[in-house]
ZANURO-461520 format. One record per residue (C-alpha): x, y, z; residue in three letters. Coordinates in Angstrom, 2 decimals. Layout:
N
PT       px       py       pz  res
PT        X        Y        Z  ALA
...
! end
This chain:
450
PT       px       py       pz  res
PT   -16.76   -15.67     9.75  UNK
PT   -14.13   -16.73     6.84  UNK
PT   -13.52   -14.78     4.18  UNK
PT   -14.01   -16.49     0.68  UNK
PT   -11.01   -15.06    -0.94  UNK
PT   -12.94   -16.22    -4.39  UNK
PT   -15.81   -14.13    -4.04  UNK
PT   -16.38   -11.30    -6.88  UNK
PT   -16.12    -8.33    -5.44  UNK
PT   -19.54    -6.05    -5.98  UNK
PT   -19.07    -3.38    -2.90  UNK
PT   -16.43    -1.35    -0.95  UNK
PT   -18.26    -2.95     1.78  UNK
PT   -16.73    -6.51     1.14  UNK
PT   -12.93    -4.88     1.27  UNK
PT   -13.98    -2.98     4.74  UNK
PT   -15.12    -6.57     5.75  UNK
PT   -11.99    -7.97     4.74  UNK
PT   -10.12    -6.29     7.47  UNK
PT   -12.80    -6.46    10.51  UNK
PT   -12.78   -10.12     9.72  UNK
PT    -8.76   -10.39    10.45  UNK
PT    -9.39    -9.16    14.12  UNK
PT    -8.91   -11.35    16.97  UNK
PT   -10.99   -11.47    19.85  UNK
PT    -8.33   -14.07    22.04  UNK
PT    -4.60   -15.44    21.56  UNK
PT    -2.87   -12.80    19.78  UNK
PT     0.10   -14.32    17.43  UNK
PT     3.70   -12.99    16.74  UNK
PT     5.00   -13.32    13.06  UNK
PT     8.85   -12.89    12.38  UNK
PT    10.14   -12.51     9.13  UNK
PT    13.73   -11.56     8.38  UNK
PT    15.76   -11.41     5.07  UNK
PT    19.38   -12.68     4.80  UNK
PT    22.04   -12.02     1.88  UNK
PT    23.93   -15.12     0.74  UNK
PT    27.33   -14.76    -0.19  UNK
PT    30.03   -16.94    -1.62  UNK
PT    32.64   -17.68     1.20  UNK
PT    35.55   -17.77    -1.23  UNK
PT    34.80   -14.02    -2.86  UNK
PT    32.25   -12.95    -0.53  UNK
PT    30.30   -11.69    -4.20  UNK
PT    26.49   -12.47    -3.99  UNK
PT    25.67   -16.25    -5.13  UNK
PT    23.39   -16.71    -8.23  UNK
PT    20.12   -18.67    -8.56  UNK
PT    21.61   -21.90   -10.26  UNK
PT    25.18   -23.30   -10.46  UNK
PT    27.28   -25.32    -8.35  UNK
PT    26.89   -22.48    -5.10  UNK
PT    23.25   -21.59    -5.88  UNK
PT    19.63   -20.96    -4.32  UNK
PT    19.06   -24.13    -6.87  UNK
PT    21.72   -26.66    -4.39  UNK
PT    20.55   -24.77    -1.11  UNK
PT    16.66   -26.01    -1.82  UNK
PT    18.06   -29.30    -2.96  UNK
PT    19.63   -29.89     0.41  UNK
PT    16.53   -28.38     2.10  UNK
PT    14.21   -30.88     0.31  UNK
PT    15.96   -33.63     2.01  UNK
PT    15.06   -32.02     5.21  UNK
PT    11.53   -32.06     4.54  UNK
PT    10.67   -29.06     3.17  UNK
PT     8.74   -28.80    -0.53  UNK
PT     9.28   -26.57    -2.95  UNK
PT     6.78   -23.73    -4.37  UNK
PT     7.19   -22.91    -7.99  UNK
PT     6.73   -20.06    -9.82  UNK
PT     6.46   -21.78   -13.54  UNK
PT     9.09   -24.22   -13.68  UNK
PT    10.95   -22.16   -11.32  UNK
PT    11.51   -22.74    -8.17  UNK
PT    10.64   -19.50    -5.47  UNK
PT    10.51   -21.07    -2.11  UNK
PT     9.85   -23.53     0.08  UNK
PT     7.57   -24.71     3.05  UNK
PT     7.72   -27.11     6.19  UNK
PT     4.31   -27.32     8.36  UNK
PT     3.24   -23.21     9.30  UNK
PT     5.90   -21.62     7.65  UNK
PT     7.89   -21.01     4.71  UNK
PT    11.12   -19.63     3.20  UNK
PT    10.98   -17.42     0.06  UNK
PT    13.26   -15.34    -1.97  UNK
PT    12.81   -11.49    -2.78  UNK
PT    13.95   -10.59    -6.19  UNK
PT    18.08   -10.20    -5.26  UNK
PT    18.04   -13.55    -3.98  UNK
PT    17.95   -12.76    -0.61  UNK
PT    16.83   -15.75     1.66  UNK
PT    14.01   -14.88     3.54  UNK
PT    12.07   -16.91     6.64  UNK
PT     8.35   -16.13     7.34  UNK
PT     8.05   -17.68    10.88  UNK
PT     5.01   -19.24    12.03  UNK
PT     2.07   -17.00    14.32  UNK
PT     3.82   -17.79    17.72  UNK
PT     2.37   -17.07    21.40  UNK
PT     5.26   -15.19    22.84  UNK
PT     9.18   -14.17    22.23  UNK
PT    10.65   -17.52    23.55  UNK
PT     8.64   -19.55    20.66  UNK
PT    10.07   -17.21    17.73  UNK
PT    13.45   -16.76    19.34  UNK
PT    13.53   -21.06    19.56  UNK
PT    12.49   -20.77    15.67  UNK
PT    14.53   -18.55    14.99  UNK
PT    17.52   -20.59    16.20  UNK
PT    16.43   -23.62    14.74  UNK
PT    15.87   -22.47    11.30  UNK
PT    18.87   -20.65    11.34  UNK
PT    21.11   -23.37    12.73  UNK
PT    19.72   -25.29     9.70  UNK
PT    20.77   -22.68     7.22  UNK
PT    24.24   -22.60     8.48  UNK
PT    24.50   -26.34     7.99  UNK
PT    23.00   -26.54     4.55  UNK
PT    24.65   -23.48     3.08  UNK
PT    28.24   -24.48     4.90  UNK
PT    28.00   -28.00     2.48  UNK
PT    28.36   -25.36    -0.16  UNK
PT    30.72   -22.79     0.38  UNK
PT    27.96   -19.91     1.12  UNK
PT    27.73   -17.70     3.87  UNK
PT    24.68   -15.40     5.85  UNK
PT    24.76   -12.03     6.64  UNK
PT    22.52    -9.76     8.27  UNK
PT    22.52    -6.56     7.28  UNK
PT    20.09    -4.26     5.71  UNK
PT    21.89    -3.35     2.87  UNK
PT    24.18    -5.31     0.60  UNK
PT    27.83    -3.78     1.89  UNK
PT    29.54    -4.62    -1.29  UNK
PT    27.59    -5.91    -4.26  UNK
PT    26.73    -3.54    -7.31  UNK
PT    23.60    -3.73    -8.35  UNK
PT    24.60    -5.59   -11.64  UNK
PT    26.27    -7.76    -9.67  UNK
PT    23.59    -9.30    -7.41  UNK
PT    21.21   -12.43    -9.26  UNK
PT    17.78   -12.08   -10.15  UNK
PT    14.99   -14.52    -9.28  UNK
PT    12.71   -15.29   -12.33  UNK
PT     9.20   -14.34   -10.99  UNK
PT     6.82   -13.28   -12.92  UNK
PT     5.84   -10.56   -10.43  UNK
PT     9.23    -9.08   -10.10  UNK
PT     9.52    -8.99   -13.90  UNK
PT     6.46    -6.63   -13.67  UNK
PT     7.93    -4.63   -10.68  UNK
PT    10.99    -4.58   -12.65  UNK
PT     9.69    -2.59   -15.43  UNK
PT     7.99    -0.46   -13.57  UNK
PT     9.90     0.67   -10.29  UNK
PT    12.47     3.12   -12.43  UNK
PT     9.13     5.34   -13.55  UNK
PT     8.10     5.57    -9.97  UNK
PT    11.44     6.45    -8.19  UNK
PT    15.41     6.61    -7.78  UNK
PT    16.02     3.46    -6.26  UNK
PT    13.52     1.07    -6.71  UNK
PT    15.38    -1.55    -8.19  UNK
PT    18.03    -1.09    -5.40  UNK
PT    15.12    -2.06    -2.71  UNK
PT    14.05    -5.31    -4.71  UNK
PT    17.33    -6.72    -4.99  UNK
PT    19.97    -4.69    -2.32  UNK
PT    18.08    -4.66     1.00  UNK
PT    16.66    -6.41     3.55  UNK
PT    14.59    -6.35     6.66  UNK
PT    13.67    -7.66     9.57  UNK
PT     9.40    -7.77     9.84  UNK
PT     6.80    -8.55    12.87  UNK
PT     3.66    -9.31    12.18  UNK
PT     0.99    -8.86    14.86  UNK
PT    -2.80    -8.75    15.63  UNK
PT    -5.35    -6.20    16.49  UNK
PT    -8.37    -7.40    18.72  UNK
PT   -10.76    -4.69    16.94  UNK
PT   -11.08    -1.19    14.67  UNK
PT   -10.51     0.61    17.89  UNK
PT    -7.44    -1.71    19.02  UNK
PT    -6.02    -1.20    14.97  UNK
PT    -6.79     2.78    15.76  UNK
PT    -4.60     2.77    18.53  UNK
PT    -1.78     0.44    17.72  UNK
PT    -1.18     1.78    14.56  UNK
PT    -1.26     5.53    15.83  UNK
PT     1.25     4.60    18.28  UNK
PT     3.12     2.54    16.07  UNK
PT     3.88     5.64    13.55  UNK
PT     4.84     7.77    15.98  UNK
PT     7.82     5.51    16.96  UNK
PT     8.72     4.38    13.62  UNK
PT    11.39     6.89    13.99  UNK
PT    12.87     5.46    16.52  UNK
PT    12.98     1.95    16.21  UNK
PT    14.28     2.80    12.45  UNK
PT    17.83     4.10    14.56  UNK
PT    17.48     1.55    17.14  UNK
PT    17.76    -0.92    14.52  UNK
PT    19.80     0.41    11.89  UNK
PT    22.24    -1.82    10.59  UNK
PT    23.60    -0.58     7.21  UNK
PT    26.09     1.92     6.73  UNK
PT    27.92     0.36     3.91  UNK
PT    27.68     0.57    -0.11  UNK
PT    29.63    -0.39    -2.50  UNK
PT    32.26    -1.51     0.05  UNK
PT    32.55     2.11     1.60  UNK
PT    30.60     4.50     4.57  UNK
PT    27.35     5.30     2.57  UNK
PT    27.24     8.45     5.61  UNK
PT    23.59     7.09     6.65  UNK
PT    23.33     4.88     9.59  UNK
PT    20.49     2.72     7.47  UNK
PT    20.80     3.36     3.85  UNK
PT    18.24     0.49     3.40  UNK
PT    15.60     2.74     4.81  UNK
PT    16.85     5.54     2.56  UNK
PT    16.28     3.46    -0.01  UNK
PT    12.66     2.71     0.93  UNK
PT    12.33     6.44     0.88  UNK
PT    13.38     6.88    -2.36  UNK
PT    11.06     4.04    -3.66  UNK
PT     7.51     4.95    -4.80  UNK
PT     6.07     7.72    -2.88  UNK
PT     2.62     6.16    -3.26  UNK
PT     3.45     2.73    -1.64  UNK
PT     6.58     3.77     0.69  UNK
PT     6.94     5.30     4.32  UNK
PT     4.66     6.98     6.76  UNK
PT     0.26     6.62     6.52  UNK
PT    -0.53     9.74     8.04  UNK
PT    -3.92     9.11     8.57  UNK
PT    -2.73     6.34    10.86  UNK
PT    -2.03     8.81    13.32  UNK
PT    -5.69    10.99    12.35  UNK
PT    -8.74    10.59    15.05  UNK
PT   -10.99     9.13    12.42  UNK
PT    -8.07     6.71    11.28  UNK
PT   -10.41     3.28    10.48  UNK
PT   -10.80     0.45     8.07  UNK
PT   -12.92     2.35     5.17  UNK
PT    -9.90     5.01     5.47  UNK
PT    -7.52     2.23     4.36  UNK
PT    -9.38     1.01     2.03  UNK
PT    -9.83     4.23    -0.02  UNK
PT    -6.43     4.77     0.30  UNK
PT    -5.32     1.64    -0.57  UNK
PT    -7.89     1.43    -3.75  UNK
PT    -5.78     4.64    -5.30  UNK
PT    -2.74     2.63    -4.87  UNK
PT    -1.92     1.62    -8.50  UNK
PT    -2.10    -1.82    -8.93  UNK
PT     0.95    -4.08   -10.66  UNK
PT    -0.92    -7.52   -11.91  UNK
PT    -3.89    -9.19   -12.37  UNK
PT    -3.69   -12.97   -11.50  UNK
PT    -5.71   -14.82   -14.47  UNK
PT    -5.24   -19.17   -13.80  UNK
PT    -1.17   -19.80   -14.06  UNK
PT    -1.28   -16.12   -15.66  UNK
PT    -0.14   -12.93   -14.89  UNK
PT    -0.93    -9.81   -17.00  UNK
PT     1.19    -6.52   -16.39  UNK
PT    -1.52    -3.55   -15.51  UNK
PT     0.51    -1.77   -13.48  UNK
PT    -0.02     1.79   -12.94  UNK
PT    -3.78     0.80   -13.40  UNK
PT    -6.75     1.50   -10.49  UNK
PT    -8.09    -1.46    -8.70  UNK
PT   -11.37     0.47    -8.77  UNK
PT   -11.56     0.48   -12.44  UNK
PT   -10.50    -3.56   -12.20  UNK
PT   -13.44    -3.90    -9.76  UNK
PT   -16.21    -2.01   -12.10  UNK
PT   -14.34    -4.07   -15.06  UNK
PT   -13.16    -1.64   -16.91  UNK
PT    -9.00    -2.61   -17.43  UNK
PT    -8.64    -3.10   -20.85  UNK
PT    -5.70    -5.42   -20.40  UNK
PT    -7.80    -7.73   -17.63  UNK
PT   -10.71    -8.67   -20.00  UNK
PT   -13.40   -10.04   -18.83  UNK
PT   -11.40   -11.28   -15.43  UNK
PT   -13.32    -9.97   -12.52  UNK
PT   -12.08    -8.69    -9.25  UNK
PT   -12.41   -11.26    -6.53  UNK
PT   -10.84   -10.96    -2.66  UNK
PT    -7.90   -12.81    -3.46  UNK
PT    -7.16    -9.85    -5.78  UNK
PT    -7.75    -7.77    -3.12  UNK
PT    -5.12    -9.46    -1.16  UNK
PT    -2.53    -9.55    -3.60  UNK
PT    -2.99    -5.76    -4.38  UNK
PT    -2.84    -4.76    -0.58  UNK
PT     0.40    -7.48    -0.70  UNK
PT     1.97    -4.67    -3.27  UNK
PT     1.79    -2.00    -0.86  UNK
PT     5.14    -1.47     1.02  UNK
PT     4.69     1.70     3.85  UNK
PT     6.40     1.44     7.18  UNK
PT     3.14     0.08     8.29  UNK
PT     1.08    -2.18     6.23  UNK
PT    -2.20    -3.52     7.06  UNK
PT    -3.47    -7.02     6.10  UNK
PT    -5.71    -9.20     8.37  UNK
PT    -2.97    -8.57    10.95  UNK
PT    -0.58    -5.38    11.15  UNK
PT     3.01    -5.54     9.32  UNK
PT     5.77    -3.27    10.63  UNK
PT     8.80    -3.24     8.74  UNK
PT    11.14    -0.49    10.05  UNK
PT    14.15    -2.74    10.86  UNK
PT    16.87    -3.82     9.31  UNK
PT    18.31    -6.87     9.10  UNK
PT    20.55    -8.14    11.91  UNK
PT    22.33   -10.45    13.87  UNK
PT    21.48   -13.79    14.76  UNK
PT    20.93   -12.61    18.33  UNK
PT    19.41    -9.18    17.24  UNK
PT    16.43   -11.25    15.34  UNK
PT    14.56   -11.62    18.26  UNK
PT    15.02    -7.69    19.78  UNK
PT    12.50    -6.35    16.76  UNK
PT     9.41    -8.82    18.06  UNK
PT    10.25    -8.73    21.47  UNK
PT    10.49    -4.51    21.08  UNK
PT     6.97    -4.17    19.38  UNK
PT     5.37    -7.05    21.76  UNK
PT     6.08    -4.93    24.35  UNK
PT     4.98    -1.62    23.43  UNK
PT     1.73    -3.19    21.75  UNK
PT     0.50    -6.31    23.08  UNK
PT     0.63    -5.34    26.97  UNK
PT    -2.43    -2.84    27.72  UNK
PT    -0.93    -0.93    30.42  UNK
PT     2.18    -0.41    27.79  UNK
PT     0.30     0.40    24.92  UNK
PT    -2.20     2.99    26.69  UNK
PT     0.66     5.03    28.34  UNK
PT     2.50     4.83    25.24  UNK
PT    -0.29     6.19    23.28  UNK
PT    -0.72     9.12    26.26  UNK
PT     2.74    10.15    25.48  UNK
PT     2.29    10.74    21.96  UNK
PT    -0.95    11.62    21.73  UNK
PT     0.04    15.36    20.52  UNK
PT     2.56    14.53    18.07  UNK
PT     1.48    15.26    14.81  UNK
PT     2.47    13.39    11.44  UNK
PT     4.98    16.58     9.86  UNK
PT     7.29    16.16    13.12  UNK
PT     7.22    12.34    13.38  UNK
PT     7.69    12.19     9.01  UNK
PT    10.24    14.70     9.44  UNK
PT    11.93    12.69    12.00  UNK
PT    11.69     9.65    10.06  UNK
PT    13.65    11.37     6.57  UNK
PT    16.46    12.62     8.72  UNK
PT    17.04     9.46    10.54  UNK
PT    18.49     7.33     7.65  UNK
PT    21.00     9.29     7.75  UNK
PT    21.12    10.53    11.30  UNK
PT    19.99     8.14    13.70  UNK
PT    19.92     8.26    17.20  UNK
PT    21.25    11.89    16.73  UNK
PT    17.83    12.67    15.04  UNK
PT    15.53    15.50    16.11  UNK
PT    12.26    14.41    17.44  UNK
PT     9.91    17.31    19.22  UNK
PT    13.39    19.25    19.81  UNK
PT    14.82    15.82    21.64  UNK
PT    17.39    13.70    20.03  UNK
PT    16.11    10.02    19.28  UNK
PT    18.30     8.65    21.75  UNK
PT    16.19    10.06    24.39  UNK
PT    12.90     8.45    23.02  UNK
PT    14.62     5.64    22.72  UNK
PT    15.72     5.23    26.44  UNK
PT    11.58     5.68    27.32  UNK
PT    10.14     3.31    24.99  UNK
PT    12.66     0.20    25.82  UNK
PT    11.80     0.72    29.39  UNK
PT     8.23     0.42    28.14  UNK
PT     8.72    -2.35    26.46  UNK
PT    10.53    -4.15    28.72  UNK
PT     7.96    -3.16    31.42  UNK
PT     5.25    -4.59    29.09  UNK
PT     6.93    -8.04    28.47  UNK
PT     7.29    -8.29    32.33  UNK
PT     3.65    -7.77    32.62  UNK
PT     3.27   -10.48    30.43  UNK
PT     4.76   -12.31    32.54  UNK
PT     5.52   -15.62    30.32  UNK
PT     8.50   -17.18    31.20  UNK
PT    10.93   -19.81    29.82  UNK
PT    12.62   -22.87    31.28  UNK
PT    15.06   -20.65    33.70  UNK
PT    11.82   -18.60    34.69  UNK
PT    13.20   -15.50    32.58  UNK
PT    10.34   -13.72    30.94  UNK
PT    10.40   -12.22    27.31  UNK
PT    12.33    -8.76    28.49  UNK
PT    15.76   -11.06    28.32  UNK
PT    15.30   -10.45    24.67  UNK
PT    15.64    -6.08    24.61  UNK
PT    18.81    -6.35    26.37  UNK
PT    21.01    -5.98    24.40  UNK
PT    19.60    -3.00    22.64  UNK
PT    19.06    -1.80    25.92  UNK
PT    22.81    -1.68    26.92  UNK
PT    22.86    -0.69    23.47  UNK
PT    21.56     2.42    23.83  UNK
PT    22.86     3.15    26.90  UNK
PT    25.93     3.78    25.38  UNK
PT    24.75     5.53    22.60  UNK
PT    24.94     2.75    19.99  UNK
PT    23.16     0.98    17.41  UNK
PT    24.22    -1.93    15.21  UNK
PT    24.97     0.76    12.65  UNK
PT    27.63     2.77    14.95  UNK
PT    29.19     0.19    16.37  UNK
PT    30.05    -1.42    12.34  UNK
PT    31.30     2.07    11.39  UNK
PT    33.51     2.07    14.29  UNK
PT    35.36    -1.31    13.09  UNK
PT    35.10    -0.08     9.57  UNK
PT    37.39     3.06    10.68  UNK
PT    39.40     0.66    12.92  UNK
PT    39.85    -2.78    13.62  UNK
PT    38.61    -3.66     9.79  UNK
PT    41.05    -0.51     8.64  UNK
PT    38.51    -0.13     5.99  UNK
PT    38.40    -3.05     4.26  UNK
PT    34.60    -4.40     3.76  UNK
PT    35.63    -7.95     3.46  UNK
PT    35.98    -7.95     7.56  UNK
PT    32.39    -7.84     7.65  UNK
PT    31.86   -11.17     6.11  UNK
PT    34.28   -12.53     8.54  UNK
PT    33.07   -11.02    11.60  UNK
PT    29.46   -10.38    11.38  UNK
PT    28.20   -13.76     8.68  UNK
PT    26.24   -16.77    10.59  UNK
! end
């Protein structure tokens, strides 16, 4: 039944609810979200959020292509057009969240499309795209801040949490799928499996090497970033990959989580560091007499950023951001390994004796190492090699085809002849970096921008 997001909360039961309720039974969706940085074509410096080459123009020009703005205050933050919408994270970066789609072909076509639109709009004003997950050249008093009242809050508090907070809201970004789980037993499962190759698809998909226009020496400083974020709301869920892994677990974990805001009419008040437990029994001094409802809930669990992040659907965010063509890879790589049975059971055989220290362990070194990375005394590149074919076994058993009567596994290959080689996105920039480019980071803007 639907939840009613407005309901006081009175019971851990409700939150445990929350969850079961975001199964589905039939017609499991595919969510894409990716994050671009938008860059000035004449200095290739990071644009800001008004001016004459701004986020301001770029929703202008989008407006008169039927999308409406969302507004934060008098500011605008976004926009939407029918089942999907385009937001900003707090550097600016341009973000789409794609609609739920039935297969890879749909997300890859709206991918395209939005995309193509982008180009056009932003090309009007001078500005370019780039994927990549970590700005290659920008200081971090260089890049524009969006005024949100949320990332004011996050603002303040990121620098007593961690190193590089601050560097994760407004220097990175990511490339996100967003999928179902049929039941507590399917979420068990998926999300089991899913930690276990975290690792991997993190060097499959690396794609920033650079800061501060040089070799950073990690093949995705983005996700060392993440790692150096807030140890309570970054990386790896171990329990994920514990037999008794289930809803209640989240939810107790995600109740210690300390919250950021309470949401009170057009208000937000700053209680970060504060217990949503103690906000449910009504006991945050700065809250009042507000009183927790679900739609607190789901901006709380909204706050919390691991590898892995549950909602009424499963998030996995361990890619960077990427090419126009390399978009579709991350959906069509997780489809596979998790939405065809066959796939996702002899997935979940293989791993099934990993524990969390080897696959966490993994996960630290490969930032920095990649495909070189130890995992159970094999270099990533191995695992890699097994769990493409899997996934391009399991979008073949899915057996959904396009126009030309090519099914879904057209999309993994080129990370397929990737790895092959021995290559990610990340490798294959440092190589023209120490080459073709001759160092100079400015190539990348030329090369590699949509």
């Amino acid at each position: 039944m639907p939840v009613e997001l407005d309901s006081f909360i009175t019971n851990k039961e409700q939150l445990i609810n929350y969850f079961k309720n975001g199964a589905k039974s039939t017609s499991l969706k595919i969510g894409t979200e990716h994050e671009k940085f938008l860059f000035n074509t004449k200095n290739n410096q990071p644009i800001s959020y008004t001016g004459s080459q701004s986020i301001e123009k770029i929703f202008q020009l989008l407006e008169g292509r039927g999308w409406i703005t969302i507004y934060d205050g008098p500011n605008p933050i976004g926009l939407k057009k029918n089942n999907k919408s385009i937001t900003l994270e707090p550097g600016l970066q341009i973000e789409l969240s794609g609609e739920p789609l039935n297969n890879i072909h749909e997300t890859c076509k709206e991918v395209n499309e939005y995309l193509k639109e982008m180009a056009e709009v932003c090309k009007q004003l001078n500005i370019g795209l780039l994927g990549s997950g970590f700005v290659p050249n920008a200081k971090l008093d260089e890049v524009g801040r969006l005024p949100k009242k949320r990332y004011d809050i996050m603002r303040k508090y990121m620098p007593k949490v961690g190193s590089h907070g601050l560097d994760m809201m407004h220097r990175t970004c990511g490339t996100q799928v967003n999928l179902d789980y049929k039941n507590e037993e399917d979420f068990k499962k998926k999300t089991r499996v899913a930690t276990c190759i975290i690792p991997i698809a993190l060097s499959i998909f690396s794609n920033s090497p650079f800061q501060e226009s040089k070799l950073s020496g990690y093949q995705s400083y983005r996700a060392f970033i993440w790692q150096h974020t807030d140890k309570q709301r970054s990386g790896l869920i171990d329990f994920f990959m514990d037999p008794n892994n289930s809803f209640e677990q989240y939810v107790d974990f995600a109740l210690k989580v300390p919250m950021y805001f309470v949401q009170d009419e057009e208000k937000l008040i700053d209680v970060s560091g504060e217990n949503f437990n103690d906000f449910i029994q009504g006991k945050l001094k700065k809250a009042g007499k507000i009183r927790a409802t679900l739609k607190d809930w789901e901006s709380h669990i909204s706050t919390i950023f691991h590898e892995i992040r549950l909602k009424t659907y499963l998030e996995i965010r361990s890619a960077d951001s990427c090419s126009w063509s390399g978009i579709c890879s991350v959906p069509a790589f997780w489809t596979g390994l998790l939405y065809d049975q066959k796939s996702l059971d002899y997935a979940y055989d293989l791993t099934k004796d990993w524990n969390f220290n080897e696959v966490n362990n993994a996960y630290l070194d490969a930032a920095k190492n990649g495909l070189s990375t130890l995992l159970r005394n094999e270099p990533i590149y191995e695992h890699a090699k097994t769990f493409i074919a899997i996934a391009k076994k399991g979008l073949e058993n899915r057996a959904i085809d396009n126009k030309q009567n090519k099914n879904e596994s057209i999309f993994l290959h080129d990370i397929e002849e990737m790895i092959i080689n021995k290559q990610t996105p990340a490798s294959l920039l440092i190589k023209k970096f120490q080459g073709s480019w001759k160092e100079n980071i400015n190539k990348i803007f030329d090369e590699e921008a949509f």
